[in-house]
Backbone bond lengths (Angstrom), bond angles and torsions (degrees), N, CA, C in turn:
res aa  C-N    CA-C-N  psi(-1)  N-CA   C-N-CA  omega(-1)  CA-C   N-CA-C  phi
1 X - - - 1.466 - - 1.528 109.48 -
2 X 1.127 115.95 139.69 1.979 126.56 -174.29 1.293 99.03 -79.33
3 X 1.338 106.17 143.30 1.597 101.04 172.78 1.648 109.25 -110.90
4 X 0.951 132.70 148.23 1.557 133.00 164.66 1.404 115.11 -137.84
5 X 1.685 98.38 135.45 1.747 117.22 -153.10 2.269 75.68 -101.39
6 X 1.547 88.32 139.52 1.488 102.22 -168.72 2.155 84.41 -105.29
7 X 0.909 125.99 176.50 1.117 139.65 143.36 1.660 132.22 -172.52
8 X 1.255 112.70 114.07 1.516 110.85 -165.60 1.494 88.17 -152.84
9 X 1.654 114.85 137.11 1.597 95.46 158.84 1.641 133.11 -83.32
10 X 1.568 114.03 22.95 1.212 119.54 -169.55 1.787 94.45 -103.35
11 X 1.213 96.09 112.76 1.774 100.52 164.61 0.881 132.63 -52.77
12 X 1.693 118.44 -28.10 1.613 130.21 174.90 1.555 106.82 -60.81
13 X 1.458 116.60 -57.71 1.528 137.06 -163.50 1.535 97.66 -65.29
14 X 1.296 110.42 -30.20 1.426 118.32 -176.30 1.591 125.98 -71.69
15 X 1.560 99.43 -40.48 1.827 126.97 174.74 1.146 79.62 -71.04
16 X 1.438 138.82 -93.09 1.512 137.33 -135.33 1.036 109.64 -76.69
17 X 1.566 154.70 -34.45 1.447 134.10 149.48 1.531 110.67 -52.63
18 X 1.269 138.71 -71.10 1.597 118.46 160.12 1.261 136.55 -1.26
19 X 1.168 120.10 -59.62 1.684 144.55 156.17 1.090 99.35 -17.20
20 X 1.944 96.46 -85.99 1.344 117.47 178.93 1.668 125.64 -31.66
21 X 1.336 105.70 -62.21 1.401 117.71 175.91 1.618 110.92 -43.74
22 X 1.264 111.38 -66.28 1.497 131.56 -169.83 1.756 98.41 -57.24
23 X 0.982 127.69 -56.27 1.556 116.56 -177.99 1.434 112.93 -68.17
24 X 1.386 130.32 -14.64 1.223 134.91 176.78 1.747 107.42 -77.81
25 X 1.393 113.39 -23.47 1.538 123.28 -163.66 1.205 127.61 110.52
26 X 1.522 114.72 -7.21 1.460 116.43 -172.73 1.576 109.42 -83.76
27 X 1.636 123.71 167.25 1.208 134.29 167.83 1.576 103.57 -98.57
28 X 1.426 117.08 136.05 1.073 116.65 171.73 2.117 114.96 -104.36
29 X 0.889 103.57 160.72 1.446 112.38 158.32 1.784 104.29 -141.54
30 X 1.428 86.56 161.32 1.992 95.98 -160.20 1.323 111.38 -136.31
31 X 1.524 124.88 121.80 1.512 117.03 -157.02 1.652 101.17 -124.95
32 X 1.198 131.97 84.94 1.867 120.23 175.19 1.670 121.19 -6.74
33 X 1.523 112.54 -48.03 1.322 112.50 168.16 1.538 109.99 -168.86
34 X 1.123 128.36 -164.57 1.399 132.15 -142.70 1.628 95.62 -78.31
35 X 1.523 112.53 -56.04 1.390 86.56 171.38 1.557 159.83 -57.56
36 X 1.612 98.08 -19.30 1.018 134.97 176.32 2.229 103.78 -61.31
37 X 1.299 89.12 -56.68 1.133 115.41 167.22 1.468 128.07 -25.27
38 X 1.593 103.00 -74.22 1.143 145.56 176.33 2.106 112.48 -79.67
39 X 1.154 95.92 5.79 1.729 105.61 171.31 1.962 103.30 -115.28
40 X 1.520 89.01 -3.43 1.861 90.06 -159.60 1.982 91.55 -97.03
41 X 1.381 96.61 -31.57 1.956 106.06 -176.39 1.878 89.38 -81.58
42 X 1.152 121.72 -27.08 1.643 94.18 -168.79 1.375 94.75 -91.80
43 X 1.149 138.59 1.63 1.334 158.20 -176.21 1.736 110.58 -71.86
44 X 1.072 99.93 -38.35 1.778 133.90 -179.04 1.423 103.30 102.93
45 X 1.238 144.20 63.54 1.477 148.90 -178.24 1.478 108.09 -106.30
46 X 1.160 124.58 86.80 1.466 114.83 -174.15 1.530 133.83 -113.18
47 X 1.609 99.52 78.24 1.526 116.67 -166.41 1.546 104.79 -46.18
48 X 1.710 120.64 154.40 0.802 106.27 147.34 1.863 144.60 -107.23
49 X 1.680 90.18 34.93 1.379 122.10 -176.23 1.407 101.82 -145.94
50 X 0.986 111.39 153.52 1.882 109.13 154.38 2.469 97.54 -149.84
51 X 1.507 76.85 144.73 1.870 78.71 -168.55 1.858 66.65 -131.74
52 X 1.755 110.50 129.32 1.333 101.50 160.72 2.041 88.80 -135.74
53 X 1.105 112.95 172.53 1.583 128.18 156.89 1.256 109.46 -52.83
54 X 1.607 119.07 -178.74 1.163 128.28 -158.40 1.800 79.68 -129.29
55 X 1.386 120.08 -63.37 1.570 117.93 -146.18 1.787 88.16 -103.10
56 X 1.238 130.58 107.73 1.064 128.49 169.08 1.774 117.62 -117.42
57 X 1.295 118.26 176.72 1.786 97.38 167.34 1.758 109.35 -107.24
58 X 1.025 135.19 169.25 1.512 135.42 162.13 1.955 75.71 94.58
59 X 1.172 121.61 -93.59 1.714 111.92 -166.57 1.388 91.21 -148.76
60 X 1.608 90.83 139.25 1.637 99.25 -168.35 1.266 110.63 -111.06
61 X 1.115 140.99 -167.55 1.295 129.60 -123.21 1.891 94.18 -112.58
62 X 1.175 130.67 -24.62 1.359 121.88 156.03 1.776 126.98 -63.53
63 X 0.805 93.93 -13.27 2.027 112.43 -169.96 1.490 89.01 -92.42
64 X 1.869 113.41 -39.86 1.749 103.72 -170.15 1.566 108.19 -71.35
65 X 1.441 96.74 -32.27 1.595 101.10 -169.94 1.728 111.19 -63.45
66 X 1.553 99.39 -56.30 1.491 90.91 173.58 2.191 136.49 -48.45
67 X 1.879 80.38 -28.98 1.797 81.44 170.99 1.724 100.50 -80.10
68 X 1.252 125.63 -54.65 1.018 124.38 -160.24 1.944 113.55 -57.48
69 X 1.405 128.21 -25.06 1.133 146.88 152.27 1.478 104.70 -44.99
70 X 1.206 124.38 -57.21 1.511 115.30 -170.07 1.616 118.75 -91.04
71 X 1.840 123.47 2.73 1.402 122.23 136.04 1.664 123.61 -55.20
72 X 1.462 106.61 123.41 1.671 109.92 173.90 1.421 96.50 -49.65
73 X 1.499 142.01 -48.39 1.614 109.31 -160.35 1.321 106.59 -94.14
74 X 1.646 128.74 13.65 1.953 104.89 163.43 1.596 95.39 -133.78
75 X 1.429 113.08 43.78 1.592 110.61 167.64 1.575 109.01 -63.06
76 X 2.076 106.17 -46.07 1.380 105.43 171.63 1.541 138.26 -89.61
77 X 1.874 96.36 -3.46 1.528 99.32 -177.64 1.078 131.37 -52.54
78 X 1.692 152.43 147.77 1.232 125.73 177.55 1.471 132.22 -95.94
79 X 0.879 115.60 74.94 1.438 127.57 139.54 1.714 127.43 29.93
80 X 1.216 143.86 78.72 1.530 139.38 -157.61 1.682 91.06 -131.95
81 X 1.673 98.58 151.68 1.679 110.32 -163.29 1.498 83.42 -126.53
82 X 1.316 132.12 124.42 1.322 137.41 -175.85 1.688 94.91 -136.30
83 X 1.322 99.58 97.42 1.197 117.99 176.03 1.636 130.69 -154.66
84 X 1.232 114.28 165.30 1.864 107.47 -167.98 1.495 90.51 -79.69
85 X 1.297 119.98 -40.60 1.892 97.92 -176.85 1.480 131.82 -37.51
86 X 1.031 112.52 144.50 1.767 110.62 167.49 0.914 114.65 -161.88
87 X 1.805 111.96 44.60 1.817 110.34 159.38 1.279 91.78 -53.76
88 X 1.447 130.04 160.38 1.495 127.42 95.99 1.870 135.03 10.34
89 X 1.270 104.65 -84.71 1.374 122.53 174.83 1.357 121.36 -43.95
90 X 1.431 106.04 -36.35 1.797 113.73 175.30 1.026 90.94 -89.32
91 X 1.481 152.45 -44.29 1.287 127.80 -159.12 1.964 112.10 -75.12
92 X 1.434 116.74 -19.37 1.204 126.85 173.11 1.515 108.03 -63.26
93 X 1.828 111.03 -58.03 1.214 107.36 -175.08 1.215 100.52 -58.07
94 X 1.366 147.59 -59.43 1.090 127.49 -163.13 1.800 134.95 -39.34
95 X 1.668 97.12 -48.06 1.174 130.62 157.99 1.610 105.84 -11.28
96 X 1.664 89.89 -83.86 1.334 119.31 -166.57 1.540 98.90 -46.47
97 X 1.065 120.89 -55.38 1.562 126.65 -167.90 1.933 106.68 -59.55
98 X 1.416 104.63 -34.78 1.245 80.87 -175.79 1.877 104.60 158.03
99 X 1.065 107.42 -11.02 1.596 121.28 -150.97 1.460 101.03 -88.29
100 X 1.268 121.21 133.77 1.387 129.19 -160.58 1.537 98.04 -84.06
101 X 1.333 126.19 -51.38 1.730 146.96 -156.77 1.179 110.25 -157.03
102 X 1.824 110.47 139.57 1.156 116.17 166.91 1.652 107.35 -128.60
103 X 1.835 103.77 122.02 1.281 111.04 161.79 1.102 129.46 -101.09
104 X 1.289 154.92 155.44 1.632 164.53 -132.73 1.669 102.72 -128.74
105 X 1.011 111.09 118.53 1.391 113.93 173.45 1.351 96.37 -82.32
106 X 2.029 114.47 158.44 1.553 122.16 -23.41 1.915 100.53 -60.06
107 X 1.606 101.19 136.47 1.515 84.96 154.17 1.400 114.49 -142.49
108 X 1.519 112.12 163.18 1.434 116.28 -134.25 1.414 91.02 -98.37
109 X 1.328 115.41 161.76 1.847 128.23 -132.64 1.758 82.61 -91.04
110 X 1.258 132.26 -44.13 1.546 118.86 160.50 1.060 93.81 -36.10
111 X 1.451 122.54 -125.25 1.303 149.24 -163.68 1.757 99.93 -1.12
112 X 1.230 140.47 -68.66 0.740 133.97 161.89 1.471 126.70 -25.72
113 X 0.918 147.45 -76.04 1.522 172.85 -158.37 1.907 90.46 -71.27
114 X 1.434 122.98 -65.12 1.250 110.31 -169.15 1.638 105.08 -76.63
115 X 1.556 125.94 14.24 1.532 124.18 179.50 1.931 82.99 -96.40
116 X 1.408 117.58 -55.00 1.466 105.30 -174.84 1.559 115.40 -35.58
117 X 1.585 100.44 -60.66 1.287 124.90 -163.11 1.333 97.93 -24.74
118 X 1.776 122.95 -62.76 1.499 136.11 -152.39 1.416 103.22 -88.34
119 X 1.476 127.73 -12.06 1.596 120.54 -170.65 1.498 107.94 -111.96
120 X 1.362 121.63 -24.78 1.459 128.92 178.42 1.872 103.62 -82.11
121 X 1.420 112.93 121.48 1.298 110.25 175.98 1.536 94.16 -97.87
């Protein structure tokens, strides 16, 4: 079974992608925010997805990507930004940092599921 590390500090976004995950077959793990996150991979937690937010508090979800990029086991994991933003400009930085995909919250439990499908090897 695949595991995918969730991270957002909104509990709602957290239950209802979970849901999602869990009826599809996946195992989830669930992190408040990037650091939290990023204490769970040095921990030895080795998703083979991670979907975190973009705007979090304590370290947000570009700051996670850049630490989480420089652990040997999620240099190749893929990486998804599930968040309400959709400049442009954040979606580059993200890029740059490391981030495989960016989806737009709310998004609908298809859409979701066929973005895994193509980014999880």
């Amino acid at each position: 079974m695949k595991t995918i590390l969730l991270v957002d500090d909104s509990p709602t976004i957290l239950m209802s992608v979970e849901n999602i995950l869990k009826t599809a077959g996946y195992k989830t793990e669930k992190a408040k925010n990037g650091k939290e996150a990023l204490d769970k991979l040095k921990a030895g937690l080795k998703p083979n997805l991670i979907i975190t937010d973009f705007n979090m508090p304590i370290m947000d979800g570009l700051t996670f990507i850049k630490h989480a990029r420089k652990l040997p086991s999620c240099r190749f994991t893929p990486i998804l930004i599930l968040t309400t933003e959709s400049e442009q400009k954040k979606k580059m930085e993200a890029k740059k940092a490391g981030a495989t995909g960016w989806l737009v919250k709310p998004v609908k439990p298809n859409d979701l599921l066929n973005v895994l499908k193509k980014v999880m090897p």
